[in-house]
Phi, psi and omega in degrees: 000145178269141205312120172290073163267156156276016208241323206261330180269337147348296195280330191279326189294309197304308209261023182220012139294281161355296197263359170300289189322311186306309208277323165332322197273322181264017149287290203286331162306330153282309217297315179317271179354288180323294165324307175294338182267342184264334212251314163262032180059031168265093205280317176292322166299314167334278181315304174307334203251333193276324177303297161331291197291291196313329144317309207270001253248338168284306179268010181269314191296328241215296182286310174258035147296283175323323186302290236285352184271340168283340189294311170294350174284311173278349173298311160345274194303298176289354175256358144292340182263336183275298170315306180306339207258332181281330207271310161306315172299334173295283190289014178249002192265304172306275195328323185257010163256002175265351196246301210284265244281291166348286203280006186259357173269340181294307184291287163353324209270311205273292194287338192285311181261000168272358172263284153010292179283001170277342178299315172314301215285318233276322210291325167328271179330325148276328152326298192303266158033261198317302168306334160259010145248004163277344178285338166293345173256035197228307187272333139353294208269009154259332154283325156333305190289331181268339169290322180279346195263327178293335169293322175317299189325298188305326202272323176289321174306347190084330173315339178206151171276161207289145176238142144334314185248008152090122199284141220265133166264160146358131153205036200286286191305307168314311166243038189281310189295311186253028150266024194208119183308303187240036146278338205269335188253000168256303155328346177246328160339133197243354187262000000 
């Protein structure tokens, strides 16, 4: 028996066409006959021609049954192969949205925790923040105090008179922080 491939029932379809075509053509070819012999009463060639069809009238019948059961056979076949080839395709698209969604929940993940650490990074840095301007206004209001203890010195040495209104401090930082919104909200802040 011959292999069942499609390359092998092609050939096998071609050739149960062929002979289907054949016995077909030489079917309609006595039955024409038959019909001119019977039309010119020549009734013993007629009975001979009748016989002739009704043999092959079975295997013309049998040869294009066998064309049309291999022809569904390769339909068979090529609409089974279209399912497999559709079916792969599905499953290599699922695959690569199962790998596409993996690596963009990896990456979420990855952003998801460098944005933590940058907030971390960020409130830290304001903590520091917050703390140097209060250590600058800390020290600001300790050079005021050494500007005021040097004018006493001066004013008890006699280098300056006593002033009425008191020695002007520092205040470079004191109003550095409070023209500006958001030094005044980092100093003032609580987190």
């Amino acid at each position: 028996m011959a292999t069942l491939t499609a390359a092998g029932l092609k050939a096998q379809l071609e050739q149960a066409q062929r002979e289907a075509g054949e016995l077909g053509t030489e079917l309609a070819r006595l039955t024409g006959e038959l019909d001119q012999a019977a039309q010119a009463k020549d009734f013993g060639r007629a009975a001979g021609l009748k016989r002739q069809a009704d043999e092959l009238r079975p295997r013309a019948m049998l040869a294009q049954s066998q064309a049309q059961a291999i022809h569904l056979t390769l339909e068979g076949l090529q609409e089974h192969a279209r399912q497999e080839t559709a079916a792969q395709a599905e499953t290599e698209r699922q695959e690569r949205a199962r790998e596409a969604h993996a690596a963009a929940a990896a990456s979420e993940k990855a952003a998801v925790a460098e944005s933590e650490r940058l907030l971390a990074q960020a409130r830290e840095q304001m903590n520091n923040a917050r703390e140097s301007l209060r250590l600058a206004l800390a020290a600001e209001q300790s050079a005021g105090e050494f500007r005021q203890e040097a004018h006493q010195v001066e004013v008890g040495a006699g280098w300056q008179e006593p002033s009425a209104f008191g020695v002007s401090r520092p205040n470079f930082v004191e109003a550095s922080i409070e023209g500006s919104v958001l030094l005044l909200a980092v100093l003032r802040s609580t987190d």
